[in-house]
PQR file with spaces between the fields and no chain letter, atoms N, CA, C, O and H, PARSE charges and radii, in Angstrom:
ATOM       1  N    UNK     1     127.976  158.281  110.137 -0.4000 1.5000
ATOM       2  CA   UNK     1     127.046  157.817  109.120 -0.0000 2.0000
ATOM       3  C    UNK     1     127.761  157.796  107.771  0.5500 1.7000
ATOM       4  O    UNK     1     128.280  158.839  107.372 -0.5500 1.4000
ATOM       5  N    UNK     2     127.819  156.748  107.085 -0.4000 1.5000
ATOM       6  CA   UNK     2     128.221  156.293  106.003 -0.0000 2.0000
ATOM       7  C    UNK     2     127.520  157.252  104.627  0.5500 1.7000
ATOM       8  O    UNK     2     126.366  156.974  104.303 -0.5500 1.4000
ATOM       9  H    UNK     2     127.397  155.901  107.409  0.4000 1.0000
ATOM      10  N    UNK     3     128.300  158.419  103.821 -0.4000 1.5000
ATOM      11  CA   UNK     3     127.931  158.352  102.268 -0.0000 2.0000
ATOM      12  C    UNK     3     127.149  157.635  101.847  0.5500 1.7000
ATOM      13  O    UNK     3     127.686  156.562  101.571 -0.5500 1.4000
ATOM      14  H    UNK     3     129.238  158.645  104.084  0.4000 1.0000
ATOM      15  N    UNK     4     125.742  157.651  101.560 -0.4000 1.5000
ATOM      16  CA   UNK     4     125.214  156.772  100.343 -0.0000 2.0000
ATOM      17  C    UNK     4     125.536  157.233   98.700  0.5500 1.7000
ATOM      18  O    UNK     4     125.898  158.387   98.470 -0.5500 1.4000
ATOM      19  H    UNK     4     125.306  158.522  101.784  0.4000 1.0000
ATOM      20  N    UNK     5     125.392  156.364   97.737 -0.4000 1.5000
ATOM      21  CA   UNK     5     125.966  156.536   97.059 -0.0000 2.0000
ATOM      22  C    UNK     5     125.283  155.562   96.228  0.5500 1.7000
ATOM      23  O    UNK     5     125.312  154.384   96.583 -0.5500 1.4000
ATOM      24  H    UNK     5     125.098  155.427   97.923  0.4000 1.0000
ATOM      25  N    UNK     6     124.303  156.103   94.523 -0.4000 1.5000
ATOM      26  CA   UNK     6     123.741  155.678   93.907 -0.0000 2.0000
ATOM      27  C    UNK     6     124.505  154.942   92.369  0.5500 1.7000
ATOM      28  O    UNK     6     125.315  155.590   91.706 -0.5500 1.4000
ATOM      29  H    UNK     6     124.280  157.060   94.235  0.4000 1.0000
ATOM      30  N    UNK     7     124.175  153.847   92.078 -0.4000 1.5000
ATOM      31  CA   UNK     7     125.073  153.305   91.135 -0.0000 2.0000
ATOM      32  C    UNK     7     124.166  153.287   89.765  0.5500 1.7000
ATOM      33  O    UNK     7     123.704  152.194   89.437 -0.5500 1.4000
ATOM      34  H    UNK     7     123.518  153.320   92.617  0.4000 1.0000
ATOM      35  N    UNK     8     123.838  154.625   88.808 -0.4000 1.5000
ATOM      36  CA   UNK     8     122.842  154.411   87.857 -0.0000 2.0000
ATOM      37  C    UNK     8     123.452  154.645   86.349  0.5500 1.7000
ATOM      38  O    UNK     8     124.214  155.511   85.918 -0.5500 1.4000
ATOM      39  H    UNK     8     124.214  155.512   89.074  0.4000 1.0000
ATOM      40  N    UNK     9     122.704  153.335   85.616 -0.4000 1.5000
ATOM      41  CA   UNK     9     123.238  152.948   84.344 -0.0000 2.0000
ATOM      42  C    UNK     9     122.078  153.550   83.140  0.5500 1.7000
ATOM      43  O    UNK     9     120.864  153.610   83.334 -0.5500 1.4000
ATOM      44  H    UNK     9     122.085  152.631   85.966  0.4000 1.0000
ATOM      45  N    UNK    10     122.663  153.890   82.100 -0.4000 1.5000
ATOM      46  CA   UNK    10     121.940  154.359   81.472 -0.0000 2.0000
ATOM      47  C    UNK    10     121.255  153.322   80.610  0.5500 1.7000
ATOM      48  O    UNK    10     121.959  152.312   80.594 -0.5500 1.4000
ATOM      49  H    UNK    10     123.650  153.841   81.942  0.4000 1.0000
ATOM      50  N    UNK    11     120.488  153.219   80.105 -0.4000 1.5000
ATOM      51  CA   UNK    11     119.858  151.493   79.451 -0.0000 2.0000
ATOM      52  C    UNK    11     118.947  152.306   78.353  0.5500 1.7000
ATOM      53  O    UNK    11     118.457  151.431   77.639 -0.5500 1.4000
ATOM      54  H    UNK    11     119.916  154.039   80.118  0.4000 1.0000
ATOM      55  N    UNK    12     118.527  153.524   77.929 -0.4000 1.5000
ATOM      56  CA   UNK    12     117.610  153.947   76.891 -0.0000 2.0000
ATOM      57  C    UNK    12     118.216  155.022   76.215  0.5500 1.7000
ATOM      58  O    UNK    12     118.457  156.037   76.868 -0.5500 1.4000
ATOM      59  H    UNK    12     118.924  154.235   78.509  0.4000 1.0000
ATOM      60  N    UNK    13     118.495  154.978   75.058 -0.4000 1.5000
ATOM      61  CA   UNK    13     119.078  156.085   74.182 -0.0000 2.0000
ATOM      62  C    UNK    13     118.644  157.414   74.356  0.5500 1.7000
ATOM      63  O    UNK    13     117.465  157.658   74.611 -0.5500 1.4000
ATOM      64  H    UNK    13     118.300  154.153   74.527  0.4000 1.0000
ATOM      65  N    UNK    14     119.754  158.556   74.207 -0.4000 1.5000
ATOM      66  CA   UNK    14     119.349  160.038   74.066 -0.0000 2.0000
ATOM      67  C    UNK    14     118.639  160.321   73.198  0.5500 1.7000
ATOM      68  O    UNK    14     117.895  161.283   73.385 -0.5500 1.4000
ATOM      69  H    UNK    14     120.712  158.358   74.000  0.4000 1.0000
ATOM      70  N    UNK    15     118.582  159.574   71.859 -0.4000 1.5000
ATOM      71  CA   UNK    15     118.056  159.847   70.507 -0.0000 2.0000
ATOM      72  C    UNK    15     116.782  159.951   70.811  0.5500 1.7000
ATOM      73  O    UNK    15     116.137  159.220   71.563 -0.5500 1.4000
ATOM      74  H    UNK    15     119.187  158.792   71.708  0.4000 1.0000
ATOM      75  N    UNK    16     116.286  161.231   69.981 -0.4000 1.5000
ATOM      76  CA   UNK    16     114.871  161.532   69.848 -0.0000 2.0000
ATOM      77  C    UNK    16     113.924  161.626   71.305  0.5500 1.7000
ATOM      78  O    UNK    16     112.733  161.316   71.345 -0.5500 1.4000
ATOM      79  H    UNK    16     116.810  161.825   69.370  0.4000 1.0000
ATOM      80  N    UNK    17     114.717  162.116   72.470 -0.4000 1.5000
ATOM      81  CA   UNK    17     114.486  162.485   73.686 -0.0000 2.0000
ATOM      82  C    UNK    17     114.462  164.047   73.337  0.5500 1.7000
ATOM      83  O    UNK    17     115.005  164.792   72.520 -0.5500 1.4000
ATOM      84  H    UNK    17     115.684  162.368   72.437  0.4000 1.0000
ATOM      85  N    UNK    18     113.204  164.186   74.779 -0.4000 1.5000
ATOM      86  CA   UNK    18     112.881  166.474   74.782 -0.0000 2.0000
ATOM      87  C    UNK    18     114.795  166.473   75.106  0.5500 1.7000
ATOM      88  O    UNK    18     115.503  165.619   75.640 -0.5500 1.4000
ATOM      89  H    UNK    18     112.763  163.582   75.443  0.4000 1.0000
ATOM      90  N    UNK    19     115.197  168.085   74.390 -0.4000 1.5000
ATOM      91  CA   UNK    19     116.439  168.166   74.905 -0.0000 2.0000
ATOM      92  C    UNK    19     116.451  168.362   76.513  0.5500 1.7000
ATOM      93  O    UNK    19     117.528  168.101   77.048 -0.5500 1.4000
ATOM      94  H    UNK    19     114.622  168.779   73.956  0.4000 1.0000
ATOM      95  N    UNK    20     115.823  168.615   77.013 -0.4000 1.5000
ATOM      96  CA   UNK    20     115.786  168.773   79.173 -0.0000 2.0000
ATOM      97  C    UNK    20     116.361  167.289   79.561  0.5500 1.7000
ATOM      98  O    UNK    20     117.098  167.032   80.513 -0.5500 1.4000
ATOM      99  H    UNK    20     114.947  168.827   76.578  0.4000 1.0000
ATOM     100  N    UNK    21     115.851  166.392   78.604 -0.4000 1.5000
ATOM     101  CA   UNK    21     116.264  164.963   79.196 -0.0000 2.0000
ATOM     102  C    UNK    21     117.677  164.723   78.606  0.5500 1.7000
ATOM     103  O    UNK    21     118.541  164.115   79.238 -0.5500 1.4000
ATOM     104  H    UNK    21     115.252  166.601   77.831  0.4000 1.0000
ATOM     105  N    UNK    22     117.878  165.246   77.320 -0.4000 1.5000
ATOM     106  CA   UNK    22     118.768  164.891   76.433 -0.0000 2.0000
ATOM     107  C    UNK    22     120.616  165.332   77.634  0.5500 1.7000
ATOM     108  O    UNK    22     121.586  164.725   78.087 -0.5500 1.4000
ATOM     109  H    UNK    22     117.176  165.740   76.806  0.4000 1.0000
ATOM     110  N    UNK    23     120.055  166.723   77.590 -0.4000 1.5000
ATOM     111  CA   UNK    23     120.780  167.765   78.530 -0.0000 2.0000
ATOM     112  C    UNK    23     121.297  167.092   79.914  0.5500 1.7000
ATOM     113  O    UNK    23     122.436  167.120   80.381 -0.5500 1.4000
ATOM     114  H    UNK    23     119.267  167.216   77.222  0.4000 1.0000
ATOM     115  N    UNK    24     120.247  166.543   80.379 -0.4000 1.5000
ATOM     116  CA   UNK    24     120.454  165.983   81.820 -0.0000 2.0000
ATOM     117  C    UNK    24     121.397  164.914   81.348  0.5500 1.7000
ATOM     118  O    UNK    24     122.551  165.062   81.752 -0.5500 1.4000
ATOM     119  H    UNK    24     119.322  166.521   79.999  0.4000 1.0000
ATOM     120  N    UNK    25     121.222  164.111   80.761 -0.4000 1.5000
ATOM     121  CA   UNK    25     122.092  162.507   80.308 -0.0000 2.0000
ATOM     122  C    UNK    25     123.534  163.518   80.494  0.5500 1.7000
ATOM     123  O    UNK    25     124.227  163.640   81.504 -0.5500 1.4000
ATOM     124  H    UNK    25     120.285  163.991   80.433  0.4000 1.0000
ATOM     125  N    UNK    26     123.640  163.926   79.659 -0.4000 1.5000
ATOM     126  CA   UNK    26     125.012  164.707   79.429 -0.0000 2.0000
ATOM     127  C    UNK    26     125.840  165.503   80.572  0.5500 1.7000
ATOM     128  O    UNK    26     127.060  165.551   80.723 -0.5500 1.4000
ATOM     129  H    UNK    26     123.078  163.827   78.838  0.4000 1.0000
ATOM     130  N    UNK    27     124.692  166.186   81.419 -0.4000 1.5000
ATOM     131  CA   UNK    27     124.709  166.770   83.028 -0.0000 2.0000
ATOM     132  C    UNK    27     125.692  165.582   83.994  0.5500 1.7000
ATOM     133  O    UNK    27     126.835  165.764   84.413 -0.5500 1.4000
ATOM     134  H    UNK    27     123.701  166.148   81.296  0.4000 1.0000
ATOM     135  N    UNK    28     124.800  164.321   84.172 -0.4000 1.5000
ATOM     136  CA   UNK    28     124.779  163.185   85.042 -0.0000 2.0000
ATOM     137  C    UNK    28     126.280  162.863   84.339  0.5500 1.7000
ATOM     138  O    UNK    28     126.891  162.044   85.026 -0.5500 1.4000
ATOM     139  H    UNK    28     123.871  164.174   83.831  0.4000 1.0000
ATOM     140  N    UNK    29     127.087  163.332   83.052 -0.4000 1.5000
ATOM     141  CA   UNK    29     128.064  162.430   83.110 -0.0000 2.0000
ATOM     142  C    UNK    29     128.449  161.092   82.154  0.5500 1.7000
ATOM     143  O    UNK    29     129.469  160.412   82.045 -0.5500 1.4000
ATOM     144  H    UNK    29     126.591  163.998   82.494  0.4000 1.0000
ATOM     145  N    UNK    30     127.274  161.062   81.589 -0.4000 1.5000
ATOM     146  CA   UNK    30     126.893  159.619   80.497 -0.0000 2.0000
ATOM     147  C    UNK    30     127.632  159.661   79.067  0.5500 1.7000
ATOM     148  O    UNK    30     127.325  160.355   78.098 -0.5500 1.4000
ATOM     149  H    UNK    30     126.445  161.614   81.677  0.4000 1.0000
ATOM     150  N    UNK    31     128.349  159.033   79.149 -0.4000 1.5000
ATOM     151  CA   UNK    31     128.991  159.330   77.639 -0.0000 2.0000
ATOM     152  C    UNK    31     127.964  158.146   76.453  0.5500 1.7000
ATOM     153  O    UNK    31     127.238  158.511   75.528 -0.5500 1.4000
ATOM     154  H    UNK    31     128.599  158.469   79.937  0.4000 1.0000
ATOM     155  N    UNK    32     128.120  157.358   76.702 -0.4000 1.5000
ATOM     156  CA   UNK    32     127.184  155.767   75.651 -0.0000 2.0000
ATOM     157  C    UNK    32     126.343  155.016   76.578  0.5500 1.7000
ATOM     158  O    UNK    32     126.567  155.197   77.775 -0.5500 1.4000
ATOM     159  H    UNK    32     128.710  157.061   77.452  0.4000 1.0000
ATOM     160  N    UNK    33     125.453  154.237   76.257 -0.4000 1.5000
ATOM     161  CA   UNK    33     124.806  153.816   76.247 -0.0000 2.0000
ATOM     162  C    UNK    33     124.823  152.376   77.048  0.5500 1.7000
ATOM     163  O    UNK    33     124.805  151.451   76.237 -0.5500 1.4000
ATOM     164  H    UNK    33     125.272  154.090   75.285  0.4000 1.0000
ATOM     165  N    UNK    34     124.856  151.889   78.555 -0.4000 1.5000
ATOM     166  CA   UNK    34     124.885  151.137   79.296 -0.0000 2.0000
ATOM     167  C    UNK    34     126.086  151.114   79.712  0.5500 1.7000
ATOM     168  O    UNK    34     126.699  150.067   79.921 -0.5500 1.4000
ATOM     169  H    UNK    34     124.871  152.641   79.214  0.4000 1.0000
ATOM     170  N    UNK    35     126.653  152.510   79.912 -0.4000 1.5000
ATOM     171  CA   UNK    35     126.991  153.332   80.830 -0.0000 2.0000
ATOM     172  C    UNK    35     126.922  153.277   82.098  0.5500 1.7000
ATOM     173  O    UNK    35     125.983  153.858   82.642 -0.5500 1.4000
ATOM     174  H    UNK    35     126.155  153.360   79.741  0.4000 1.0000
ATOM     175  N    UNK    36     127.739  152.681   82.764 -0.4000 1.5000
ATOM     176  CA   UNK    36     127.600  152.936   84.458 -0.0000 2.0000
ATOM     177  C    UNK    36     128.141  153.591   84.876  0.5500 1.7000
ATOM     178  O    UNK    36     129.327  153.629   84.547 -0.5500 1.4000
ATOM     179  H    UNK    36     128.502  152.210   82.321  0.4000 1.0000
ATOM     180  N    UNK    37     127.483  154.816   86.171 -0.4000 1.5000
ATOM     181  CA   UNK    37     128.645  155.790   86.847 -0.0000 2.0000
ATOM     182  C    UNK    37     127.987  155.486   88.395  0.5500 1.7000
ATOM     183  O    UNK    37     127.072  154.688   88.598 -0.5500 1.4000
ATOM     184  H    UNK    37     126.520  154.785   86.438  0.4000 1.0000
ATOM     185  N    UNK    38     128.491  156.094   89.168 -0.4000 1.5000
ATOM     186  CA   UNK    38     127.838  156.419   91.124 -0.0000 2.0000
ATOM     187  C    UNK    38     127.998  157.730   91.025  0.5500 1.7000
ATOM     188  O    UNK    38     129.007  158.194   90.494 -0.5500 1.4000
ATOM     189  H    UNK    38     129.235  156.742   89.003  0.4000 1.0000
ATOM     190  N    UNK    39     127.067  158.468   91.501 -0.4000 1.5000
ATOM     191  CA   UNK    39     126.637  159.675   91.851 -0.0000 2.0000
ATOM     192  C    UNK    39     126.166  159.564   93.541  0.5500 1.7000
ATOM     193  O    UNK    39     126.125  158.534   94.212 -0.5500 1.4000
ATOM     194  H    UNK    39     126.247  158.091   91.932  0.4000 1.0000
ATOM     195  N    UNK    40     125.792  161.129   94.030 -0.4000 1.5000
ATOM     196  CA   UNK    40     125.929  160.576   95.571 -0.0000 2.0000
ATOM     197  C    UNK    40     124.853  160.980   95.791  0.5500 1.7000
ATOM     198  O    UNK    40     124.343  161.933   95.201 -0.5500 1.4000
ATOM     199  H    UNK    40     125.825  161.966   93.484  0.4000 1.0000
ATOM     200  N    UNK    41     124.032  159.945   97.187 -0.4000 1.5000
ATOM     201  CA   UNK    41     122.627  160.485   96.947 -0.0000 2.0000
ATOM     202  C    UNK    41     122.132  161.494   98.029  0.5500 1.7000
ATOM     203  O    UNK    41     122.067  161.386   99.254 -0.5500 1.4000
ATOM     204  H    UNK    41     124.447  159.171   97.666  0.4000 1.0000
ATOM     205  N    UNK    42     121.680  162.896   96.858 -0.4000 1.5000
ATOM     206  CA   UNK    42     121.475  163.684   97.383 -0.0000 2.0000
ATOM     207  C    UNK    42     120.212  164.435   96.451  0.5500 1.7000
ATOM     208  O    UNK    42     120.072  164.338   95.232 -0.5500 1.4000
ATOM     209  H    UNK    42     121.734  162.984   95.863  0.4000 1.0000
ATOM     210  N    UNK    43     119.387  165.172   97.369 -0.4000 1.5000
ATOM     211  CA   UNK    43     118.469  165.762   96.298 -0.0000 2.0000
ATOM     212  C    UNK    43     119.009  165.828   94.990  0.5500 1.7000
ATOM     213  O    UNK    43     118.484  165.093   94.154 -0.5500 1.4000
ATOM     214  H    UNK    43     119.501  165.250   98.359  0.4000 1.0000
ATOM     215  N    UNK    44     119.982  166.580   94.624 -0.4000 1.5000
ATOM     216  CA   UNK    44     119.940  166.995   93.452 -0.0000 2.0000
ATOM     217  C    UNK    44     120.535  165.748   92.258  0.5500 1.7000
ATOM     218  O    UNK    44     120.624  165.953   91.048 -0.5500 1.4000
ATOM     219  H    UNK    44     120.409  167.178   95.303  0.4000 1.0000
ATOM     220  N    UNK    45     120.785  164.842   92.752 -0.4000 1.5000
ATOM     221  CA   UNK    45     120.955  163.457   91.772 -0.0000 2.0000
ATOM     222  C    UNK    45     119.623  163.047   91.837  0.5500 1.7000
ATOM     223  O    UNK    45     119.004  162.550   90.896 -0.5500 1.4000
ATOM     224  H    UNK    45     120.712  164.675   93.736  0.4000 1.0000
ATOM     225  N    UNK    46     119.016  163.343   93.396 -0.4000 1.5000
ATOM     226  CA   UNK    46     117.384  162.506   92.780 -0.0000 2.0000
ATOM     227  C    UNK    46     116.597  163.073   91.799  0.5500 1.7000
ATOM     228  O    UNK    46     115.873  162.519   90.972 -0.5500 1.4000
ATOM     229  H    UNK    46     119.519  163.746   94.161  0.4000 1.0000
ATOM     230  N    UNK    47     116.908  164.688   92.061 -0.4000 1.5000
ATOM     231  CA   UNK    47     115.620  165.205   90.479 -0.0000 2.0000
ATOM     232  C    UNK    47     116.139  165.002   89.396  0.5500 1.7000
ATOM     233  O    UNK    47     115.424  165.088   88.397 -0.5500 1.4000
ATOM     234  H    UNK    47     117.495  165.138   92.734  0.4000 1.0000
ATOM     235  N    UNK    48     117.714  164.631   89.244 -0.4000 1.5000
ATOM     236  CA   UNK    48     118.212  164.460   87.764 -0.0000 2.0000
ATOM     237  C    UNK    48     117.325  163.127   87.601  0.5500 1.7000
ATOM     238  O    UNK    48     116.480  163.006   86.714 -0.5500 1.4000
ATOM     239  H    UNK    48     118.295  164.562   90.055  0.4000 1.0000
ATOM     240  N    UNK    49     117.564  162.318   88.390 -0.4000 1.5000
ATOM     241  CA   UNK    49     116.769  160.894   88.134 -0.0000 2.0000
ATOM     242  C    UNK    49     115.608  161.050   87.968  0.5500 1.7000
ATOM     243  O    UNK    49     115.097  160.125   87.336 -0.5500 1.4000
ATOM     244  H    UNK    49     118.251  162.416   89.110  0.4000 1.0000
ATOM     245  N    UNK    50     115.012  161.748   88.232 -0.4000 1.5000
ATOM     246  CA   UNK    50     113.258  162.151   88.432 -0.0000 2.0000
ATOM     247  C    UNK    50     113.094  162.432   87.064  0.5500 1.7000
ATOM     248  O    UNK    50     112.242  161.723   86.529 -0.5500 1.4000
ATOM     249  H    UNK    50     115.427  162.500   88.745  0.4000 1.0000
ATOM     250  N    UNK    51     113.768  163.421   86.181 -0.4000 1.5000
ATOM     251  CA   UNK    51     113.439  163.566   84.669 -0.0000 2.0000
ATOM     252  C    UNK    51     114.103  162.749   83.589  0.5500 1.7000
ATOM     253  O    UNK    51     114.025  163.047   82.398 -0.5500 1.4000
ATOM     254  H    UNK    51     114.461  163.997   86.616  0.4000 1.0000
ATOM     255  N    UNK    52     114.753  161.717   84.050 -0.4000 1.5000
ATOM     256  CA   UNK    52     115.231  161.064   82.985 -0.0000 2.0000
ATOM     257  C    UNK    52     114.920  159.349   83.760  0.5500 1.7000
ATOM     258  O    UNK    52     115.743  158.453   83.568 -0.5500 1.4000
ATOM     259  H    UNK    52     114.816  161.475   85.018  0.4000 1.0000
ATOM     260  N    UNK    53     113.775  159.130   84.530 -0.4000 1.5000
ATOM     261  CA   UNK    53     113.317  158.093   85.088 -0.0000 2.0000
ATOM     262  C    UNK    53     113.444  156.885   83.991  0.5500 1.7000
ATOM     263  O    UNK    53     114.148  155.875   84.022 -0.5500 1.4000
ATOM     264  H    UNK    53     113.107  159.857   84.686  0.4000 1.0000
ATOM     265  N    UNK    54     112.677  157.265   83.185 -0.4000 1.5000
ATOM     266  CA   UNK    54     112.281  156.234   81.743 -0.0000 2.0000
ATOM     267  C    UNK    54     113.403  156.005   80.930  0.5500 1.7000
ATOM     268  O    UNK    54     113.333  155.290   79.930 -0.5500 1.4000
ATOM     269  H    UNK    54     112.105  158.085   83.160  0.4000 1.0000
ATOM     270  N    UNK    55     114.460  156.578   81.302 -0.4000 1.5000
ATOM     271  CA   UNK    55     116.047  155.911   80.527 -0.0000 2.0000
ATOM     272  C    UNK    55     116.676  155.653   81.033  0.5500 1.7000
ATOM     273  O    UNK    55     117.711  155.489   80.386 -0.5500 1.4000
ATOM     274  H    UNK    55     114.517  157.158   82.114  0.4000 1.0000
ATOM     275  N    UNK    56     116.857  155.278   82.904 -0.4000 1.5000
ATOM     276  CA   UNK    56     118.006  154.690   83.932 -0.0000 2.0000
ATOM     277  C    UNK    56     117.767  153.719   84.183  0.5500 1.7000
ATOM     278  O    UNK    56     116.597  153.368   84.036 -0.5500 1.4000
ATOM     279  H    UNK    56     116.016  155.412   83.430  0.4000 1.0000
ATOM     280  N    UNK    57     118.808  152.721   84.723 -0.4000 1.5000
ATOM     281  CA   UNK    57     118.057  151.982   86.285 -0.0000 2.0000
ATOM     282  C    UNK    57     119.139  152.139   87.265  0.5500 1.7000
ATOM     283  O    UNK    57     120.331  151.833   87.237 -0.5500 1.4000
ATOM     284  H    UNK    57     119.759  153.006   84.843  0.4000 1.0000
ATOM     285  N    UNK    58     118.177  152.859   88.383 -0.4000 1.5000
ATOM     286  CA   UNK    58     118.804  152.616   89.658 -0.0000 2.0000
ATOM     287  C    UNK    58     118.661  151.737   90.636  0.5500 1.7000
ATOM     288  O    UNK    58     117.592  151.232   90.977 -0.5500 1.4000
ATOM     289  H    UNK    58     117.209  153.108   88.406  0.4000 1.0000
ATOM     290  N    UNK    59     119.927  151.493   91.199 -0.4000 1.5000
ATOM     291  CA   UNK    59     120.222  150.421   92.144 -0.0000 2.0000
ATOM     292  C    UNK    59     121.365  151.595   93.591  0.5500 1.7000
ATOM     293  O    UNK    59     122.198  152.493   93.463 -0.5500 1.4000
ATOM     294  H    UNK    59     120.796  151.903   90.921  0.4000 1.0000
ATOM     295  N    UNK    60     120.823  150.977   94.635 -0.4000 1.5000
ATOM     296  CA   UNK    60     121.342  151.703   96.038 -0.0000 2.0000
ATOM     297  C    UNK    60     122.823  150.978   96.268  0.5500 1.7000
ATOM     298  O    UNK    60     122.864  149.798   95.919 -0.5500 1.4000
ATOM     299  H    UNK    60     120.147  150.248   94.739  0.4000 1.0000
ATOM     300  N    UNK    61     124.035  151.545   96.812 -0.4000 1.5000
ATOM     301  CA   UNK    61     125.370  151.084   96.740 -0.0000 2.0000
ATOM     302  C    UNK    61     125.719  151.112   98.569  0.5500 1.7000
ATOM     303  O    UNK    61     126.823  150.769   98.992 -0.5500 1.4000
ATOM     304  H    UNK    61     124.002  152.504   97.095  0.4000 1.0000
């Protein structure tokens, strides 16, 4: 069985975000702002995604 492996870009600024979200951006790896990285999908990339829903978009790789 093949690695899945999530390809998520950041598209909404840290600015004036709760720091938990601010924190996570920085966690996940995000340096600026439409930012693309792959993370691998596993619970714990999904709850990062889960609290910072309203500033990613994910797409499946």
């Amino acid at each position: 069985m093949a690695d899945k492996t999530l390809k998520i870009t950041l598209v909404k600024s840290k600015i004036g975000q709760v720091p938990k979200a601010r924190a996570t951006v920085e966690a996940m790896g995000f340096k600026k702002l439409n930012q693309t990285i792959e993370l691998p999908d596993n619970a714990a990339t999904r709850g990062q995604i889960q609290r910072i829903r309203h500033m990613v978009k994910v797409e499946e790789v």
